[in-house]
C-alpha positions in Angstrom: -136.3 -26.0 37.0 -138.0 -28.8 38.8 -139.3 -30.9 35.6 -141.9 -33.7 37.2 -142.6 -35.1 33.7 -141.9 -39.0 34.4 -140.7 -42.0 32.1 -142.1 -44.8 31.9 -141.4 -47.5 34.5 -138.2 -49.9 34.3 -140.5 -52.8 34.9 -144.2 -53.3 33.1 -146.1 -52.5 36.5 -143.9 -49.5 37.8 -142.7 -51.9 41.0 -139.7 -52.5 41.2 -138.8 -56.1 41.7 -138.8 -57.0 45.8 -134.9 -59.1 45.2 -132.7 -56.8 47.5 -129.3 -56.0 45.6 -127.9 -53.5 47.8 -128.3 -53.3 51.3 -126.0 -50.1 53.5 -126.3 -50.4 57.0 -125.4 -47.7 59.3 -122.8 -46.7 57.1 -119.8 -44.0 58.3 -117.5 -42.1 56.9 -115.0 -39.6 58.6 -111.7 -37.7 57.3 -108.9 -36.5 59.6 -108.3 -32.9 58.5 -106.4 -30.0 60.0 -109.2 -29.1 62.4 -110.0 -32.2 63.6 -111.7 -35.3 62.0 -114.8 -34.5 59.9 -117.6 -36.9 60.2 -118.5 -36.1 55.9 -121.6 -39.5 56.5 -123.0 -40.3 59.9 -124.9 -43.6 60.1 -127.0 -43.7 57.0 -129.1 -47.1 55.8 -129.9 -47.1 51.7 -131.5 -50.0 50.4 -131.5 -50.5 46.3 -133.5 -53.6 44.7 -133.3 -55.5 40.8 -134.4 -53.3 38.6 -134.5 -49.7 41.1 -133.8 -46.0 40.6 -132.6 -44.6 43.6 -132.0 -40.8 43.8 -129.8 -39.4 46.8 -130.4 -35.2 46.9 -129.3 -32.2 49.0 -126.9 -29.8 49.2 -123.1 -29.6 48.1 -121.3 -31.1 51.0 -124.4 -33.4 52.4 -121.8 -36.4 52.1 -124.0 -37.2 48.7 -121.1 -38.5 47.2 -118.6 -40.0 49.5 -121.5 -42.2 50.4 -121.1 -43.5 46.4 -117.9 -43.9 46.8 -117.8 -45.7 50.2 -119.6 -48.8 48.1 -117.2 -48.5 45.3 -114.3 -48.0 47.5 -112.8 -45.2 46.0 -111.8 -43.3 49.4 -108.3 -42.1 50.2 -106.6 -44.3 53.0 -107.1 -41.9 55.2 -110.8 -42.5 55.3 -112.0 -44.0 58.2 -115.2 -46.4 57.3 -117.7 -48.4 59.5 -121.1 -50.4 58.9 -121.7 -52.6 56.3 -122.5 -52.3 52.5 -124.1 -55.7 51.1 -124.4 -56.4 47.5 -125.8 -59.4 46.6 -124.7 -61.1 49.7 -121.4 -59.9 49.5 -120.2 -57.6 52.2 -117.6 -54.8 50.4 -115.8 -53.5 53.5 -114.7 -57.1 53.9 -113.2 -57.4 50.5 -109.5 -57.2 49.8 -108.3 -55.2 47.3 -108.2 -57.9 44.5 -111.8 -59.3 45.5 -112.7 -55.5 44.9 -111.4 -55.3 41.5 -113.1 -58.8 40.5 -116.7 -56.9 41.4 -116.1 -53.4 40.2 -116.5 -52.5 36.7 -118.7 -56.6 36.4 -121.1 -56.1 38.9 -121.1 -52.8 40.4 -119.4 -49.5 38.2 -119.9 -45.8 38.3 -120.3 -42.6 36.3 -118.6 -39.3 37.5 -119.4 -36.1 37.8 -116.7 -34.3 35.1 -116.0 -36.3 32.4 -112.7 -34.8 31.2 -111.0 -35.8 34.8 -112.6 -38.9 34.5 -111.1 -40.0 31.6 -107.1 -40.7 30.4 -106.3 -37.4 28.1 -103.6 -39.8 26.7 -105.2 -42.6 25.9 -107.8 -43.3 22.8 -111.7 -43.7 24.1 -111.8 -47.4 22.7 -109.0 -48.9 24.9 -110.5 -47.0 27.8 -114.7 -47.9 27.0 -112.9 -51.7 26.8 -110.8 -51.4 29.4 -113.5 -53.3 31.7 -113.8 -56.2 29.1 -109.6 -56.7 29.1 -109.9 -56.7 32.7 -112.3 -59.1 33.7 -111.0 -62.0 30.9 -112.1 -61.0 27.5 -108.7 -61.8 25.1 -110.8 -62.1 21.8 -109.9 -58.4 20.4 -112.0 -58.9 17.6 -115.1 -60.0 20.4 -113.3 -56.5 22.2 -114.1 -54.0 19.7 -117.0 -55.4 18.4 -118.4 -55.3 22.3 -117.1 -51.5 22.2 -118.6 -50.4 19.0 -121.9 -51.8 19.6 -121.6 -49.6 23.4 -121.0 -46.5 21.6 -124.0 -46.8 19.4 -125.7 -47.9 22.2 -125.0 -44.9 23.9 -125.4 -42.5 21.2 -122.3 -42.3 20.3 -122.2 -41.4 15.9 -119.5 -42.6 13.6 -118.3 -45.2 16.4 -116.1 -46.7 14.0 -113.9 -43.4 13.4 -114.3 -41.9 17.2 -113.0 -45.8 18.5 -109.6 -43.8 17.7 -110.3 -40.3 19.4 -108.3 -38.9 22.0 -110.8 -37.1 24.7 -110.2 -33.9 24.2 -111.2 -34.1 20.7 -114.7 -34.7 21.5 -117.6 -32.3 23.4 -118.4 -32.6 27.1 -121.6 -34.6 26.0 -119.7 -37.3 24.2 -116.9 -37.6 27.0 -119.5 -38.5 29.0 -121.3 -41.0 26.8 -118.1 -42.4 26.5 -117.5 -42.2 30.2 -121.3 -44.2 30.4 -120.1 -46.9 27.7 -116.9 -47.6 29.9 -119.5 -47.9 32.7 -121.9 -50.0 31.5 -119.7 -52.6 28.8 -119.5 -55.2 31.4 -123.2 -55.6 31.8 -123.7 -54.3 35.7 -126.3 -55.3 37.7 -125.6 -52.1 39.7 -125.1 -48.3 38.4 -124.4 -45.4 40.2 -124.2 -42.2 38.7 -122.6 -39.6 40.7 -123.9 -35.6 39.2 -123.7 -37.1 35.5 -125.0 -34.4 34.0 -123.6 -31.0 36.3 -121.0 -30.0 33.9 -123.3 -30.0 30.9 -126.0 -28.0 28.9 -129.5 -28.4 29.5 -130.5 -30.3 26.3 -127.3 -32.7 26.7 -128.4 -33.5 30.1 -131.7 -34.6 28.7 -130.0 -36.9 26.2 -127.6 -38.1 29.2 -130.4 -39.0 31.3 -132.5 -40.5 28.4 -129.2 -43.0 27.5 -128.7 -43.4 31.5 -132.9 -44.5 31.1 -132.7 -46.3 28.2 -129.6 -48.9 29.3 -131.9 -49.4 32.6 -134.5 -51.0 31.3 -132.8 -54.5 31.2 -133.1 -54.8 35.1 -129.8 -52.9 36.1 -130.4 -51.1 39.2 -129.3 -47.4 39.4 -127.9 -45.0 42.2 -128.2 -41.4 41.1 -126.7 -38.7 43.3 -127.9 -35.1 41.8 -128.8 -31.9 43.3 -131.0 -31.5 40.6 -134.5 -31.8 42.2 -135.9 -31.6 38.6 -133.8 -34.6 37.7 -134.5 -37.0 40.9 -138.3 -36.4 40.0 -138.3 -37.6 36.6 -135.8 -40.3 36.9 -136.3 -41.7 40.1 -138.3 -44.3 41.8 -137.5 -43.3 45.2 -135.8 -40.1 46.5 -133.2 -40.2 49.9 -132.6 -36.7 51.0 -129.6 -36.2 52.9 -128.5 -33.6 54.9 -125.0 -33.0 57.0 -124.1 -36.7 56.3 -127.6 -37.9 57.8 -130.7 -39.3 55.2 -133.6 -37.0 56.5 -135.9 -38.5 54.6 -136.9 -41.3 52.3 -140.0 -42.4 50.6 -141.1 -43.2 46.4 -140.4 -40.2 44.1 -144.4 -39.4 43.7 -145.2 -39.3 47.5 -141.9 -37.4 48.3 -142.8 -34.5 45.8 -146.3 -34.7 46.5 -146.3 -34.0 50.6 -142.4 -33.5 51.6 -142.5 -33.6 55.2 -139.0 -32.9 56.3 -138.6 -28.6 56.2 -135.4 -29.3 54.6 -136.8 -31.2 51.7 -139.7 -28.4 51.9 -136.9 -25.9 52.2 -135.1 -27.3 49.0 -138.5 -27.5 46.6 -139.4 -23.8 47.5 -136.0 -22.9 46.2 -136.2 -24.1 43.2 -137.5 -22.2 40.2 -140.5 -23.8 38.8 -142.4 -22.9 35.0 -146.1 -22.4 36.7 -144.5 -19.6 39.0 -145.5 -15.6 37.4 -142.4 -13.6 35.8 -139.6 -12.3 38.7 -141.1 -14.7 41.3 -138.7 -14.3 44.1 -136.9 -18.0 45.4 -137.0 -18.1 49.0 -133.3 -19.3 50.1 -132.9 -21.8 53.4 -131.0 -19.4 56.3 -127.9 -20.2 57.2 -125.5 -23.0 56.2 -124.6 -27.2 56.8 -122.9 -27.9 59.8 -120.5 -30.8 59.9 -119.5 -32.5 63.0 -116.5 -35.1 63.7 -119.1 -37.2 66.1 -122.6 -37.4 67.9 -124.0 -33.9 68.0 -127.0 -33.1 70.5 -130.1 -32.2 68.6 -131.3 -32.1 64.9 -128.5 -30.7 63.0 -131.2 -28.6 60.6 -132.3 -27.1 64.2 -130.5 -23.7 63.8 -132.1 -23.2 60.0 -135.8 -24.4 60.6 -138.7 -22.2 60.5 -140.0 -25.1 62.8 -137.8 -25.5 65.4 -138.9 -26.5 69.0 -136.9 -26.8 72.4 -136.9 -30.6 71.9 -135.1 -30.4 68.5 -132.1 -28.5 70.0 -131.9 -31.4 72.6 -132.8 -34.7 70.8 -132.0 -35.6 67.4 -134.7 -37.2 65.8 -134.5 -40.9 63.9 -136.2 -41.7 60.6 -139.8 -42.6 61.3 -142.9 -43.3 59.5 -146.7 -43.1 60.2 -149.9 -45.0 59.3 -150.8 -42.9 56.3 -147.5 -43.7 54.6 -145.5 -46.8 55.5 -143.0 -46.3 52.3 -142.5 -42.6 53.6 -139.5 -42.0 56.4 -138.8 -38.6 57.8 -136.3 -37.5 60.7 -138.3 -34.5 62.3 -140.8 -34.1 65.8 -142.6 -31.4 63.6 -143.0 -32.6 59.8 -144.6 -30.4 57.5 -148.5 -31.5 56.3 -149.2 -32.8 59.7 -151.1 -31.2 62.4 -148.4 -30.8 65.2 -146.2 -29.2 62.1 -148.1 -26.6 61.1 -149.1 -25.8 64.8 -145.0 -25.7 65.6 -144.5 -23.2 62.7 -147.4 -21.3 63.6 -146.4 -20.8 67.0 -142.8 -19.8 66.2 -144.5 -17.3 63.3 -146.6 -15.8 66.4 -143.7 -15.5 68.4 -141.7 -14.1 65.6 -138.4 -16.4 66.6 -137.7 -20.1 66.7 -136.0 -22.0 69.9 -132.7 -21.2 68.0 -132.9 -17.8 67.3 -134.1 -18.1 64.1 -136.3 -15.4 62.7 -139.9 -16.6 61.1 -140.8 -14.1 58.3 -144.5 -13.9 57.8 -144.7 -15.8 53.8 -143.4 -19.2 56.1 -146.6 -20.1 57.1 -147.3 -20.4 52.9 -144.7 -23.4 53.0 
């Protein structure tokens, strides 16, 4: 359910601080497979400052993720990358392997999506949560474990002192993941991201997830969240990137991105989510058709073939993030956005007509959107 109750800000005014941390640049990301290569992220720009929440939404397969691990640089060897990811002046696809592991886990560290893969069946929680703190110089053991039990209380952890000793799978999937959080966050990062921390879990330990995820943020640590929770990137976010078929449709601050989405995917994605105002057995209207991934340049939007919107120019040209004067902070990738006059008169033409320029068919409750 789409949940638009919001937290307080990080910061006593609700801006963020203007200090750029991270800065992607027409990053790329593409796989050779048995088909072909797979283009999985196709030229997207992200920009993250001090103190930020940035939520990345969409589908399964959207490139969401590999996009996370492109600036941690977790992809296979076979992963082909190109752009440029700056973090605090550092460019990452310039670093060697042992320059990477310096940053990683001090500066930069992640949280993933299943906890139980994430973390060493074998090996006690406390050695893993302190792993980071061995790594990067800490020999003090007693400074160690003190560092690790105050995490695990930090995070929510109970009776710290006697789980320091548990294996993994003698906990719940809501404490593998707080402990997967303390590993995350012992070294003090100035950047988080938090790849679907909460998928694998109940809805009233994803509240207490995101509340701990909240609660560490408030120190200035900037935050990446990747979820396909819409619910979630409302009430945790300060600004939303949708991304579709490895492209960022649109971007603009959580508020204004809920309030008049203007991409028909993002419209597309609200309308099917359940929501508590709607009346008993309201029926969720489903986006047509499915992503379709490319290994290059493709001619035209790629959301052509599944918008209610669709014009002869988007099957041609595919459309770059732009902005207009109403809403600088706001950047959409469509000729037709929704709320805007030549929008609604592109849907209502294809409604009239009954068809879109790709085939689609309009049914009549589209015009509602």
């Amino acid at each position: 359910m789409v949940d638009t109750e919001r937290p307080e800000p990080l910061s006593g005014s609700g801006d963020p601080p203007r200090d750029l941390l991270l800065d992607v640049k027409d990053l790329s990301v593409e796989f050779d497979t048995g088909h072909g290569p797979l283009r999985a992220v196709d030229g997207i720009s992200l920009q993250i400052r001090t103190g930020e929440r940035l939520g990345i939404v969409g589908e399964s397969g959207s490139g969401k993720s590999v996009a996370a691990r492109a600036v941690m640089g977790l992809l296979p060897r076979t992963a082909r990358t190109t752009g440029q990811i700056d973090f605090a002046g550092t460019e990452l696809l310039g670093l060697d392997p042992n320059q990477r592991r310096t940053l990683l886990g001090a500066d930069v560290s992640m949280v993933f999506q299943d906890p139980m893969t994430a973390l060493n069946p074998v090996v006690r929680v406390g050695r893993q949560i302190s792993e980071g703190l061995r790594f990067h110089g800490s020999n003090d053991r007693q400074a160690v474990r003190e560092a690790t039990l105050e995490m695990m209380r930090r995070v929510g952890i109970p009776d710290a002192e006697a789980r320091l000793r548990a294996y993994p799978f003698e906990m719940s999937g809501g404490m593998r993941q707080r402990i997967c959080i303390a590993a995350a966050l012992i070294c003090g990062p100035r950047l988080l991201i938090a790849d679907e921390p909460t998928t694998a879990l109940d809805v009233t330990i994803q509240r207490q997830i995101l509340d701990v995820l909240t609660d560490m943020g408030r120190g200035g640590m900037s935050m990446l969240l990747i979820t396909h929770n819409l619910g979630v990137a409302a009430s945790r976010t300060d600004r939303v990137a949708v991304m579709y078929s490895g492209r960022v449709v649109e971007t603009a601050p959580t508020a204004d991105l809920f309030r008049t989405p203007r991409h028909p995917y993002t419209v597309g994605l609200m309308r099917s989510m359940p929501r508590l105002a709607d009346a008993p057995h309201t029926r969720l209207v489903a986006i047509p058709g499915r992503q379709v991934r490319s290994a290059g340049p493709t001619q035209g939007c790629r959301f052509a073939d599944r918008c209610a919107s669709a014009q002869p120019k988007c099957l041609r040209i595919e459309p770059d993030l732009t902005t207009d004067d109403s809403s600088p902070d706001h950047a959409y990738a469509c000729f037709f956005p929704r709320g805007t006059a030549h929008g609604e008169a592109a849907l209502a033409s294809n409604r009239a007509a009954g068809t879109t320029a790709a085939g689609l068919s309009v049914p009549e409750e589209e015009v509602s959107s």
